[in-house]
N, CA, C and O atoms as a GROMACS GRO file, in nm:
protein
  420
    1UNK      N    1  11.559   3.232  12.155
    1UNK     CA    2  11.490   3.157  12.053
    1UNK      C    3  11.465   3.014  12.100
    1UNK      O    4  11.393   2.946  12.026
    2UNK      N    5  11.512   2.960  12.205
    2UNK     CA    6  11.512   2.781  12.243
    2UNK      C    7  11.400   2.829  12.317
    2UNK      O    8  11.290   2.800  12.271
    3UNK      N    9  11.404   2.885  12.404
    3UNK     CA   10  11.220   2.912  12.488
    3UNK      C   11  11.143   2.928  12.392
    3UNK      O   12  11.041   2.860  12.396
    4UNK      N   13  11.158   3.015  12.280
    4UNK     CA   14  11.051   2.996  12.220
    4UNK      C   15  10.997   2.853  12.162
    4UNK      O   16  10.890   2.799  12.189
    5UNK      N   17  11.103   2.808  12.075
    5UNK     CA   18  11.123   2.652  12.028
    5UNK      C   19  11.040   2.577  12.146
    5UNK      O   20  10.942   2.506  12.125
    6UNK      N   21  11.086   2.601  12.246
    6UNK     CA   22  11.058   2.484  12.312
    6UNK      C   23  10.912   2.511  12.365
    6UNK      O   24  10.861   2.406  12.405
    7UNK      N   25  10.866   2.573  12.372
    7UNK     CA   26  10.706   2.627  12.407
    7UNK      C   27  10.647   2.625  12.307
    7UNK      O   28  10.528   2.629  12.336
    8UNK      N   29  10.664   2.618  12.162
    8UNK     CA   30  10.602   2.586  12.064
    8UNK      C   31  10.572   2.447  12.055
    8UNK      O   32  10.456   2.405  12.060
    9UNK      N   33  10.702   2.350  12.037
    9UNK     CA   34  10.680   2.216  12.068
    9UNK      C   35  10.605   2.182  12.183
    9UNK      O   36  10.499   2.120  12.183
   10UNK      N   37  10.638   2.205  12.235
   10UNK     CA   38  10.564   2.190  12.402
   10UNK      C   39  10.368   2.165  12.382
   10UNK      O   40  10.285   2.079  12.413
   11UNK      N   41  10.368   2.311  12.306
   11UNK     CA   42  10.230   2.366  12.258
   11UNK      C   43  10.165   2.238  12.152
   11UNK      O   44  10.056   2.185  12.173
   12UNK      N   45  10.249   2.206  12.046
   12UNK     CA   46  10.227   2.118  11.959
   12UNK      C   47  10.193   2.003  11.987
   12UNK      O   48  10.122   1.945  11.904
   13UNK      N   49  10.226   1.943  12.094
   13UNK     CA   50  10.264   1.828  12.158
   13UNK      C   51  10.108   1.769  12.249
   13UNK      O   52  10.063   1.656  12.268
   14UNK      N   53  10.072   1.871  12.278
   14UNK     CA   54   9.943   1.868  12.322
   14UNK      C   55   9.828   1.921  12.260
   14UNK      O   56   9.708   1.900  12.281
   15UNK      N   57   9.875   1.978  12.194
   15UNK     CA   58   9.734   2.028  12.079
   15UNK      C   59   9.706   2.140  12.116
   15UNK      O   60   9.610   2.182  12.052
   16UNK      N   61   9.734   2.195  12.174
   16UNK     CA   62   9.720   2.358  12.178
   16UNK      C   63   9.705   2.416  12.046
   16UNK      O   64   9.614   2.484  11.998
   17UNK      N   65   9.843   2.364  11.985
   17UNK     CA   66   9.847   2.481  11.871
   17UNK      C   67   9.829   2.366  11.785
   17UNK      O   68   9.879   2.259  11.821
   18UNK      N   69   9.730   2.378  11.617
   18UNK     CA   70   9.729   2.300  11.515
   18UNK      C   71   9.744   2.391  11.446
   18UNK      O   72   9.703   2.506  11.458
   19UNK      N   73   9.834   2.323  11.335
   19UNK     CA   74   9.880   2.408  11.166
   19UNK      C   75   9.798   2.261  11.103
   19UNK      O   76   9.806   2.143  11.137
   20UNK      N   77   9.711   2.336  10.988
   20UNK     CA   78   9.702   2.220  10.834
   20UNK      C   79   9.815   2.216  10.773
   20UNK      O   80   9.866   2.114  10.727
   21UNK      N   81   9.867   2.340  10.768
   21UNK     CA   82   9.946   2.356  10.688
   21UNK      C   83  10.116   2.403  10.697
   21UNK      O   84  10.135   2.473  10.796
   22UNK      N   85  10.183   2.390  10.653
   22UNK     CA   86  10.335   2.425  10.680
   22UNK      C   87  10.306   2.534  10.669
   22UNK      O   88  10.323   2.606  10.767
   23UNK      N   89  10.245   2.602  10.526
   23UNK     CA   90  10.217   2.775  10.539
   23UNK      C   91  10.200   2.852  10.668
   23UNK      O   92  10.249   2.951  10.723
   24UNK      N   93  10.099   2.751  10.693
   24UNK     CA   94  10.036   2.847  10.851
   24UNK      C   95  10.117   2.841  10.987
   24UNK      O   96  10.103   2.923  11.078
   25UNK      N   97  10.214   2.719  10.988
   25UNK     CA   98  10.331   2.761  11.118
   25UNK      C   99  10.381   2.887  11.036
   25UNK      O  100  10.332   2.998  11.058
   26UNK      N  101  10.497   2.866  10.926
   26UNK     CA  102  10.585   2.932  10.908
   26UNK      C  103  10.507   3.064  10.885
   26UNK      O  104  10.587   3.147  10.840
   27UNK      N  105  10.366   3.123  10.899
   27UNK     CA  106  10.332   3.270  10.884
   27UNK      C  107  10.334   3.291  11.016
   27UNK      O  108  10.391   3.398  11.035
   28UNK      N  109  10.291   3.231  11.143
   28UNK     CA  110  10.279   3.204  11.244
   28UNK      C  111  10.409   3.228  11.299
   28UNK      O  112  10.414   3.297  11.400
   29UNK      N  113  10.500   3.189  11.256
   29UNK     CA  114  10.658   3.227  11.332
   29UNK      C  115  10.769   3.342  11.256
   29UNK      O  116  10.881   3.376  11.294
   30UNK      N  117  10.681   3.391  11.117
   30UNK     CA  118  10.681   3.507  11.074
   30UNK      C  119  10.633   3.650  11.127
   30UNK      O  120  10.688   3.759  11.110
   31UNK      N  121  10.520   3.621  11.194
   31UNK     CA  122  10.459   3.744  11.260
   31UNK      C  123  10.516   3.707  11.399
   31UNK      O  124  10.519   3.808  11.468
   32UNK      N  125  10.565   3.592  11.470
   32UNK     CA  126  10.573   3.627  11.614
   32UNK      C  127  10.707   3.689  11.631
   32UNK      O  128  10.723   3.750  11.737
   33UNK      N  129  10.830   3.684  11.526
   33UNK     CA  130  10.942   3.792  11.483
   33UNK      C  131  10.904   3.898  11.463
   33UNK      O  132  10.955   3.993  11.522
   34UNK      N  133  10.834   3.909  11.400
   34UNK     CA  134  10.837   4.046  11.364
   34UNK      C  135  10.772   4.150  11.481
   34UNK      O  136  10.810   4.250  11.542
   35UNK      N  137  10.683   4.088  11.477
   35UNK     CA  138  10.660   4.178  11.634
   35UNK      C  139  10.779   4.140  11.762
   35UNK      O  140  10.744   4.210  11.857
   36UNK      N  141  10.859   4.088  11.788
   36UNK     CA  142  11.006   4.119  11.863
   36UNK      C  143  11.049   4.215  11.794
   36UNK      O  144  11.066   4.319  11.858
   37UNK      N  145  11.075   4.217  11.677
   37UNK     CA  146  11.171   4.315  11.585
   37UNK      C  147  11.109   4.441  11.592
   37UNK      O  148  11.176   4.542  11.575
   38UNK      N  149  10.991   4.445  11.614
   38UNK     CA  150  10.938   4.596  11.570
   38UNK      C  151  10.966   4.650  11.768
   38UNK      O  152  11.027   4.755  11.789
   39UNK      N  153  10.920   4.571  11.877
   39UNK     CA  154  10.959   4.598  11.994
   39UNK      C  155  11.083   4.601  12.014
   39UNK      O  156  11.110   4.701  12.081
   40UNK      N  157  11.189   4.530  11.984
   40UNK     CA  158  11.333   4.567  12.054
   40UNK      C  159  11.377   4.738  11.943
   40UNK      O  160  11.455   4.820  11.990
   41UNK      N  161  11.328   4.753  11.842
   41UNK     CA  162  11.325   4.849  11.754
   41UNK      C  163  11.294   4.987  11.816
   41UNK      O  164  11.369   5.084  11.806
   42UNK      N  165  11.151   4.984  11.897
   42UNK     CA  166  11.108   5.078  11.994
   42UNK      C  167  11.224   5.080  12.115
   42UNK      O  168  11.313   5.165  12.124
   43UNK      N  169  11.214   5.024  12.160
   43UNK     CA  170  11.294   4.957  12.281
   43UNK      C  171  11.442   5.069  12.292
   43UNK      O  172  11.476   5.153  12.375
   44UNK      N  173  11.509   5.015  12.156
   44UNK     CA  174  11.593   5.080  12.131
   44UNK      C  175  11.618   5.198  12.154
   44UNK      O  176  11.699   5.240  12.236
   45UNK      N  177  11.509   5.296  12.040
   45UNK     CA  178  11.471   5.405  12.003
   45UNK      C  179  11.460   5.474  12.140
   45UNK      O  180  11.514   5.583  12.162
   46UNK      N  181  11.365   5.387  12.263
   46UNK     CA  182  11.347   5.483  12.377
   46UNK      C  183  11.501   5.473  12.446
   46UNK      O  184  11.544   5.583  12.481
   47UNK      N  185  11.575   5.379  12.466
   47UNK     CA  186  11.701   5.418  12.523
   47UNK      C  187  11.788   5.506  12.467
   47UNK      O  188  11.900   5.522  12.516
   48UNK      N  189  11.753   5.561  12.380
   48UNK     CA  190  11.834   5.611  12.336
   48UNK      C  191  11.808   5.765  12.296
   48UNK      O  192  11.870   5.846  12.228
   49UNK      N  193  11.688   5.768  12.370
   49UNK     CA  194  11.642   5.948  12.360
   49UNK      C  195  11.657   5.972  12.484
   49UNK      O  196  11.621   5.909  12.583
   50UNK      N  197  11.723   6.090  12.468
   50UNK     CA  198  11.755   6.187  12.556
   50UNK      C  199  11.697   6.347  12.560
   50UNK      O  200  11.673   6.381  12.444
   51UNK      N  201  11.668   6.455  12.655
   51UNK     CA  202  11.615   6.556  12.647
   51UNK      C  203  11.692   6.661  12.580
   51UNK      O  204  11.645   6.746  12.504
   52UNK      N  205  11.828   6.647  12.618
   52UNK     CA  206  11.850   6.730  12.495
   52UNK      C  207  11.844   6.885  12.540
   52UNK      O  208  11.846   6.917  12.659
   53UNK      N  209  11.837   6.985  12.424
   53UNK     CA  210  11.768   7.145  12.446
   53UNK      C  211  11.645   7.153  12.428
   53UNK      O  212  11.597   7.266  12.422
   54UNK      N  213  11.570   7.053  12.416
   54UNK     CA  214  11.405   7.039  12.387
   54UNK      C  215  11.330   7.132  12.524
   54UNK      O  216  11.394   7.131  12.629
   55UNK      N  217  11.222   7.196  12.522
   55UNK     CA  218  11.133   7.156  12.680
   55UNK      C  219  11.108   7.050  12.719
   55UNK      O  220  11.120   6.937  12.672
   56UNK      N  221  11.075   7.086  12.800
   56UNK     CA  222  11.015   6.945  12.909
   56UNK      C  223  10.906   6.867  12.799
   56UNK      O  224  10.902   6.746  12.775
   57UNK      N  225  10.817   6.977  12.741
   57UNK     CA  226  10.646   6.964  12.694
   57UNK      C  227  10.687   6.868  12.562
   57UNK      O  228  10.642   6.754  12.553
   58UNK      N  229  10.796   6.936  12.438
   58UNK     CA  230  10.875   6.844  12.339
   58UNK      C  231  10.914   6.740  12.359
   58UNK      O  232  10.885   6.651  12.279
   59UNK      N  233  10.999   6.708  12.482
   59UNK     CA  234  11.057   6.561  12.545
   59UNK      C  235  10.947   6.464  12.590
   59UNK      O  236  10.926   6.344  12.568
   60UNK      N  237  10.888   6.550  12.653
   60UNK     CA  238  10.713   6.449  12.637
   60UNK      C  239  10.704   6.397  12.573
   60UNK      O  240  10.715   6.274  12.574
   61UNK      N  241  10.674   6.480  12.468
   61UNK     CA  242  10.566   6.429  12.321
   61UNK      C  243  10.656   6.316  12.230
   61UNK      O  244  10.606   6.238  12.149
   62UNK      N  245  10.816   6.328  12.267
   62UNK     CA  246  10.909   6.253  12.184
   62UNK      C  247  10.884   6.116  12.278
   62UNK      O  248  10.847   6.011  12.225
   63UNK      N  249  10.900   6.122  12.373
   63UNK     CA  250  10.899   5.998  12.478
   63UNK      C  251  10.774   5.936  12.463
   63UNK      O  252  10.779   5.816  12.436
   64UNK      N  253  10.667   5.985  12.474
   64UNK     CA  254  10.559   5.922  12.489
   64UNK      C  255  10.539   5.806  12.325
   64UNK      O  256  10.500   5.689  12.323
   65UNK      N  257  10.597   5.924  12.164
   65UNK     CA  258  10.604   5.841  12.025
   65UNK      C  259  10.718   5.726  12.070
   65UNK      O  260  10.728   5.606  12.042
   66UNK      N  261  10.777   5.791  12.128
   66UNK     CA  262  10.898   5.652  12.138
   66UNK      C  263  10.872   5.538  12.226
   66UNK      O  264  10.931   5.430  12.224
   67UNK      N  265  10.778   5.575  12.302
   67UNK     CA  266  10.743   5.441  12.381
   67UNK      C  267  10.636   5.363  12.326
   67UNK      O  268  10.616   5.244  12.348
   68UNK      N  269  10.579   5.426  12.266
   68UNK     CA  270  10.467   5.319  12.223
   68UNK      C  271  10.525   5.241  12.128
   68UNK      O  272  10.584   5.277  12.027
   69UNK      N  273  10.500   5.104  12.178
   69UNK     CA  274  10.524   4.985  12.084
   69UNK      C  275  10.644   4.928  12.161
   69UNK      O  276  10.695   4.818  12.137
   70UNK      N  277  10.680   5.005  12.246
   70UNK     CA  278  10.833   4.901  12.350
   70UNK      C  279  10.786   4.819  12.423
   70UNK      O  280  10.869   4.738  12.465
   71UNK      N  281  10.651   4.802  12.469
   71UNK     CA  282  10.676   4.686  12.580
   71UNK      C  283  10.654   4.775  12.704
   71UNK      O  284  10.555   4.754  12.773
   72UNK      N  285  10.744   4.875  12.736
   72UNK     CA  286  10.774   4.966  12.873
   72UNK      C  287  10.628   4.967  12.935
   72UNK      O  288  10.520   4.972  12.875
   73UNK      N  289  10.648   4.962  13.044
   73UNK     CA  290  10.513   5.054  13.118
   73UNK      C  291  10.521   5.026  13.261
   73UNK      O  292  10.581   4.928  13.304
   74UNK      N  293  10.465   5.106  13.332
   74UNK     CA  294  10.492   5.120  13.480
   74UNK      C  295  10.565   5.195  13.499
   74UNK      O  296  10.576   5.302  13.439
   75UNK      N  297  10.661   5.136  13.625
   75UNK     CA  298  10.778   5.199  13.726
   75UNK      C  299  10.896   5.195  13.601
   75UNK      O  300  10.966   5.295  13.592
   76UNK      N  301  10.916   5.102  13.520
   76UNK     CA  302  11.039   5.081  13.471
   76UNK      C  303  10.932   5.195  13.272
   76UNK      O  304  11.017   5.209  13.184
   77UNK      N  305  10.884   5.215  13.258
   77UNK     CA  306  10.882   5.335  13.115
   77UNK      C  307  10.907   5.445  13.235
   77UNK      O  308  10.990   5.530  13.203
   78UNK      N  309  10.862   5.458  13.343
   78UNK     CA  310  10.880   5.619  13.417
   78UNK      C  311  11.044   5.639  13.460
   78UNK      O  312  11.094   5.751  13.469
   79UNK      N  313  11.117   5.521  13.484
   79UNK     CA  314  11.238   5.520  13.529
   79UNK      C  315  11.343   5.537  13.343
   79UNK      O  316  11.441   5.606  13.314
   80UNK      N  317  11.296   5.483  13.296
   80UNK     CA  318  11.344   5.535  13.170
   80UNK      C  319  11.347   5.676  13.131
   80UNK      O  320  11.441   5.744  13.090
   81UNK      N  321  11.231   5.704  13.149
   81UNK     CA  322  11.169   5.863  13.105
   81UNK      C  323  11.268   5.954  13.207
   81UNK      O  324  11.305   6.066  13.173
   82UNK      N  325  11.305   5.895  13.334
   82UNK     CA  326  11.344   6.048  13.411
   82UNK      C  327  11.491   6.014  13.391
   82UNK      O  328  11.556   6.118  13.383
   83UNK      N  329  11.577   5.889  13.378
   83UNK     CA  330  11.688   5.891  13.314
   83UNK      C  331  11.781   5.942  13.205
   83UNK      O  332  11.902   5.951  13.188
   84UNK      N  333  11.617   5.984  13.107
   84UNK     CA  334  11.692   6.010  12.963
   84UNK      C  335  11.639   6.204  12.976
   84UNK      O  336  11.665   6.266  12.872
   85UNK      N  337  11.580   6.280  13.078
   85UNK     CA  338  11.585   6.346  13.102
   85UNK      C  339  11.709   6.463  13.147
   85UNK      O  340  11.805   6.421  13.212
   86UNK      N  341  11.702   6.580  13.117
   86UNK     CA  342  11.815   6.690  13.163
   86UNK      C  343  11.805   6.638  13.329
   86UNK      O  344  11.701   6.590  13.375
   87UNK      N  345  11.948   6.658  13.417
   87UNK     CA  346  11.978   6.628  13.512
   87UNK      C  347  11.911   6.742  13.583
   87UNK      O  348  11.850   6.715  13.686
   88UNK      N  349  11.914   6.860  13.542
   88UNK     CA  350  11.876   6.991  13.637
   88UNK      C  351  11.759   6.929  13.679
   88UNK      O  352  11.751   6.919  13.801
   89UNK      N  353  11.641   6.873  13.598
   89UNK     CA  354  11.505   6.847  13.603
   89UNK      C  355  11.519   6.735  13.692
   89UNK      O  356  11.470   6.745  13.804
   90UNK      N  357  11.584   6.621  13.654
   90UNK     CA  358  11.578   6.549  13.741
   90UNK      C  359  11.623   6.584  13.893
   90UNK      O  360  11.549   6.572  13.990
   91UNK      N  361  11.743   6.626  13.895
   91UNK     CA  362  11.740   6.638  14.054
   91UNK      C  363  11.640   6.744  14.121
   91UNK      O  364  11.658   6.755  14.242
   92UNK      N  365  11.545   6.819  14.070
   92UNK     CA  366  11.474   6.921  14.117
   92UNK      C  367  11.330   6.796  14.153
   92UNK      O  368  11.272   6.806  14.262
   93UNK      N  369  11.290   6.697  14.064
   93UNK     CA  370  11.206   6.595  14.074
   93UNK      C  371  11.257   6.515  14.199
   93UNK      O  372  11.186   6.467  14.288
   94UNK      N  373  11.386   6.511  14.188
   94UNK     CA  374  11.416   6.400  14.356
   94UNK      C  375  11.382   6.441  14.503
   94UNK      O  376  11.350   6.372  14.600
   95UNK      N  377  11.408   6.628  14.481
   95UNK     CA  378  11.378   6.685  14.546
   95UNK      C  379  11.216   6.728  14.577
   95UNK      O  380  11.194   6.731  14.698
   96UNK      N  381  11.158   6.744  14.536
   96UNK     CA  382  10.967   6.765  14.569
   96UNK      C  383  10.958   6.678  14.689
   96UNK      O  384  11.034   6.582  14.705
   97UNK      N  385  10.866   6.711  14.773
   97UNK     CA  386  10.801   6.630  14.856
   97UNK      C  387  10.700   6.522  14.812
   97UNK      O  388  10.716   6.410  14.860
   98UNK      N  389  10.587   6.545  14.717
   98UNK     CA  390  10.554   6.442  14.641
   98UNK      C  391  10.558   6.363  14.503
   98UNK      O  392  10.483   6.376  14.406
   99UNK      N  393  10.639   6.297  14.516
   99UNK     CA  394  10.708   6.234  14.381
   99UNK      C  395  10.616   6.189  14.261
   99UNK      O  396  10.555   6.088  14.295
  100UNK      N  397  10.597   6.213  14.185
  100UNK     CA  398  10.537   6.243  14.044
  100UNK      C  399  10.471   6.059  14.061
  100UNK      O  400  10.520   5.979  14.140
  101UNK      N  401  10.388   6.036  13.995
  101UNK     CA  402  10.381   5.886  13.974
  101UNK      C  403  10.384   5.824  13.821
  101UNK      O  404  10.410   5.714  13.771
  102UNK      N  405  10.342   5.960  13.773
  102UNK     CA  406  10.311   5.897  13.600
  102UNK      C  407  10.343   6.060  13.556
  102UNK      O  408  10.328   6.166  13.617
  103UNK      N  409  10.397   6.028  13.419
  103UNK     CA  410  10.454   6.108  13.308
  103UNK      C  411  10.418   6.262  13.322
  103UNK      O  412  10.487   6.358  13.355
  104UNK      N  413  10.280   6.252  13.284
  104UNK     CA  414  10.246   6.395  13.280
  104UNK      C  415  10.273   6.488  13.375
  104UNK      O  416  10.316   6.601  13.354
  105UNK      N  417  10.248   6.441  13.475
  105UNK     CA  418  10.291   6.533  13.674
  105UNK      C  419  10.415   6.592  13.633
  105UNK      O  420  10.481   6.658  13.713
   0.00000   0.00000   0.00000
């Protein structure tokens, strides 16, 4: 929260950012919470799914609802995804000669 603070002031300070009104910071630092809250929320949600007795095709479809809105993407949502995966699957994936790059593969 002080990075934020302080990049706001920072912002203020030079005119970047103008409020008329007190309303309009404090809606302004209302929505920039809440969207953290709704991402560490996702965030969460994806660490904390696992495959389970699902298929592969189910664990998809759960991973893919659970990631949207985290933030994740790249190397680090795919390194999530094969973590919270059954181990059989994964070590059969370490094993292939060409290593998957994105989700669906």
């Amino acid at each position: 929260m002080d990075d934020w603070k302080e990049n706001i002031l920072e912002d203020l300070e030079v005119r970047i950012l103008e409020y008329e009104t007190v309303g309009e910071f404090l809606m302004d630092i209302r929505k920039e919470f809440r969207r953290g809250d709704k991402e560490s929320t996702k965030t969460a949600e994806l660490k904390r799914l696992k495959q389970g007795g699902r298929t592969i095709e189910e664990y998809i479809q759960e991973f893919k609802r659970a990631a949207r809105g985290s933030g994740y993407k790249g190397c680090l949502l795919i390194e999530e995804f094969k973590q919270s995966m059954n181990s059989t699957i994964r070590r059969r994936l370490i094993e292939v000669e060409c290593q998957p790059s994105f989700i669906e593969q």
